[in-house]
N, C-alpha and C positions, 0 to 999 in steps of 0.2 A: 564510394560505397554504392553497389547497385540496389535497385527499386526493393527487392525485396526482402535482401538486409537493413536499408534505412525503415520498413513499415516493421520488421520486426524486434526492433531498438526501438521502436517508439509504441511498440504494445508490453515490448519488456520494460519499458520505461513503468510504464499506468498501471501493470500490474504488481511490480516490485512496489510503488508509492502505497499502492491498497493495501498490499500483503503488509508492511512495514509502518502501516497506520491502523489496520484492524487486527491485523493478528494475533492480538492477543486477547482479544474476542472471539475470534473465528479462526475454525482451519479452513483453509483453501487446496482446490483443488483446480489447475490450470487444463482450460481444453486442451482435449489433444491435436485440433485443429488450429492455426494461428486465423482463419478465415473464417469461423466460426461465426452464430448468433452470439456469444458469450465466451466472454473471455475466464473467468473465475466462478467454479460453483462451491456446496458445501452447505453443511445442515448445523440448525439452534435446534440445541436442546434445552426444552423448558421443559419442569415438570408437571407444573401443570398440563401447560396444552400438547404437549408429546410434542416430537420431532417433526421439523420444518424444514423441506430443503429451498435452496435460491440458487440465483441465477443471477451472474454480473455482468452488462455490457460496460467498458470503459471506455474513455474519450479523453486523452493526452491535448491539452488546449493550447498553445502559442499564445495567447492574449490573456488578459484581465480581467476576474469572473466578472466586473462590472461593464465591459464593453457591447453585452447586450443586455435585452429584457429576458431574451428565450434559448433553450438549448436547442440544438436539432435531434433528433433521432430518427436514424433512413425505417421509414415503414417497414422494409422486408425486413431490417433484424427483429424490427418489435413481434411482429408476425413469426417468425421462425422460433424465436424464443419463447414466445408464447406456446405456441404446438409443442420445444421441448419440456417446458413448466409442467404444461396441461396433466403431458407425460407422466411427470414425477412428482403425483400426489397432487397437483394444484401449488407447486413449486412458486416461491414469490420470486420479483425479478424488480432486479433493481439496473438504473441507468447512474452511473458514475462519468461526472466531466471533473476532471484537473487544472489546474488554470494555474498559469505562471506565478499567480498573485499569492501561493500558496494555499491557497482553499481549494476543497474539494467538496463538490455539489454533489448529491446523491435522491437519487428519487426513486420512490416504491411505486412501479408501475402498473402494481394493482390496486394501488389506492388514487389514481391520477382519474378524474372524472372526464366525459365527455365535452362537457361542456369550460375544462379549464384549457382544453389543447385549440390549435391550431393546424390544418393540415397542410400542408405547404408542397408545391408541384417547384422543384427549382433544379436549373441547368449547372450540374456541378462534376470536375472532375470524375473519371472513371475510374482513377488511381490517386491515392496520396503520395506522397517524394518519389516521383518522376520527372524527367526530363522534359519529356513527351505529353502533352497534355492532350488529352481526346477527352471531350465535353460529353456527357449522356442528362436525358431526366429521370431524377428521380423521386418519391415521393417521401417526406420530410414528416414528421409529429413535432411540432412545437411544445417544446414543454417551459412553462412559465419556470423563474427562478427563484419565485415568492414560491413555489410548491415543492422545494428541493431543502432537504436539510443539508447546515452547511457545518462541513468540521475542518479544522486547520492540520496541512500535513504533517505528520509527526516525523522529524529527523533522526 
């Protein structure tokens, strides 16, 4: 399978797991980009507080939610998603990580404070499932996994 059918099996992977665990909460609506800020958006409707749109970056994990203390998330998505939130209404944005373990971690990254993150500058592939590996930096948002609600994937 070439580079860019394996990253796209593995984002149709993370977004079929969401769709097929919230859906019945939420309608989704898939970028039309697969290289996007955000993979999944879509609005709650409360009656109260009127209509809310969001914004879903996903993160398909190989490992065990318990294999670290922090998630990473690359700066420039937070940033791009941000400008497209800002966009639409003051849209909320949440970060979703997968983990073989079953669970999925989700974080509202408009409620994540200054002072719980970590910024991290780290030497890390330029591409995911390649053969070819070319190293770049880039810069990293640690987000702690005590600040992430955790729900188990539903089959």
């Amino acid at each position: 399978m070439a580079n860019a059918e394996l990253v796209e099996a593995k984002e149709k992977e993370g977004r079929d797991i969401v769709i097929n665990t919230f859906g019945n909460k939420y309608q989704f609506v898939e970028s039309p980009n697969k290289y996007d800020s955000w993979d999944l958006s879509g609005t709650t409707h409360n009656i109260d507080k009127g209509d809310k749109n969001f914004f879903i970056e996903i993160k398909t994990r190989d490992f065990k939610s318990t294999k670290e203390e922090t998630a990473f998330l690359e700066y420039t998505k937070l940033y791009l998603m941000k400008f497209v939130a800002d966009d639409n209404n003051n849209a909320d944005m949440f970060y979703i990580n997968i983990f073989n373990d079953g669970l999925i971690y989700v974080w509202n990254l408009r409620e994540i404070k200054l002072q719980d993150i970590i910024i991290t500058d780290k030497r890390v592939p330029k591409e995911t499932c390649t053969d070819v590996v070319v190293y770049e930096n880039k810069l990293f948002i640690e987000l702690p996994m005590t600040k992430a609600k955790k729900v188990k994937i539903k089959n």
